[in-house]
C-alpha positions as CSV (number, residue, x, y, z in Angstrom):
1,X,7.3,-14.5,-47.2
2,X,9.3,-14.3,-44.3
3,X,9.9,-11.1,-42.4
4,X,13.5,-10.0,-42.1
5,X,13.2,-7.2,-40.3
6,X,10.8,-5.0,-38.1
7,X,9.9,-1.3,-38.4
8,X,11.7,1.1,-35.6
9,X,10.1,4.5,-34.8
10,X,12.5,7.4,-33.3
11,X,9.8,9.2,-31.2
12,X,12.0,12.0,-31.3
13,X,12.1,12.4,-35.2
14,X,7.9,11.0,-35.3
15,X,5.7,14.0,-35.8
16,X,2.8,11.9,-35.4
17,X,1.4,12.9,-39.4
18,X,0.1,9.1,-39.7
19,X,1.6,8.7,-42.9
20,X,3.4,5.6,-41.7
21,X,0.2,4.1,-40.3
22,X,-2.0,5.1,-43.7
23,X,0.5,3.1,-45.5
24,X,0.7,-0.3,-43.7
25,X,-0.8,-3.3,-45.4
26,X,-1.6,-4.8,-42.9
27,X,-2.0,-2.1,-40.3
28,X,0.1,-2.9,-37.2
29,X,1.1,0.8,-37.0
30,X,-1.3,2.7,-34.7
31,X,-0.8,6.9,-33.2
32,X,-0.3,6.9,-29.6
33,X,-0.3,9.8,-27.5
34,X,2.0,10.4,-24.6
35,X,-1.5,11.1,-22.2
36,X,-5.0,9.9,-22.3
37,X,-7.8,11.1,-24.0
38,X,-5.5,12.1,-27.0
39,X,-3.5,14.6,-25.2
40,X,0.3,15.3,-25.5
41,X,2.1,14.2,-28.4
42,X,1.7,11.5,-30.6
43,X,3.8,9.2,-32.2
44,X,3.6,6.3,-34.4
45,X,4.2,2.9,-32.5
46,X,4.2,-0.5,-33.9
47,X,1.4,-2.7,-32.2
48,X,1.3,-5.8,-33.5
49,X,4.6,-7.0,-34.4
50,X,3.9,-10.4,-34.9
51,X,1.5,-9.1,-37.8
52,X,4.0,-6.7,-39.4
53,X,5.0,-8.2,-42.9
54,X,8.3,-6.1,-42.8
55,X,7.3,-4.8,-45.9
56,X,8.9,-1.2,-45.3
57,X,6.5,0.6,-46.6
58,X,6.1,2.7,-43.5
59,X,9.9,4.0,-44.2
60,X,9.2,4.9,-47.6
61,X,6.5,7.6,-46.8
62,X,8.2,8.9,-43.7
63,X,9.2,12.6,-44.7
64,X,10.9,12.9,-41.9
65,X,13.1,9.8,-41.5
66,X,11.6,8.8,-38.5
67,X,11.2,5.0,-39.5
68,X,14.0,2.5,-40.0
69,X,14.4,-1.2,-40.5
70,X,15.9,-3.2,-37.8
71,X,16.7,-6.9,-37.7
72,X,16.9,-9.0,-34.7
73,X,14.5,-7.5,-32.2
């Protein structure tokens, strides 16, 4: 299957809840936090995008619309 388009996280909508990242198939969704050692906020960030399947699956479960589909990136 060929990937149409990539997953886009608005770190200002992102709560960091992990749902996104519990629901990618092939887990190129990782939390990041803004400092080390797991301080600050987190957010979700997309890590491997080679690996990402666009599969959207990740804006599906976002409760907070955070997560969008973009093509051409």
């Amino acid at each position: 299957m060929r990937r149409t388009a990539l997953p886009l996280v608005d770190p200002d909508r992102c709560t960091g809840c992990g749902r996104c990242v519990a629901a990618c198939p092939p887990h190129v969704l990782w939390l990041e936090t803004e400092k080390p050692n797991g301080m600050g906020d987190k957010h979700a960030v997309l890590h491997d995008e080679p690996g990402c399947t666009g599969c959207a699956k990740c804006v599906v479960v976002c409760p907070f619309e955070a997560v969008s589909m973009v093509r051409g990136r």
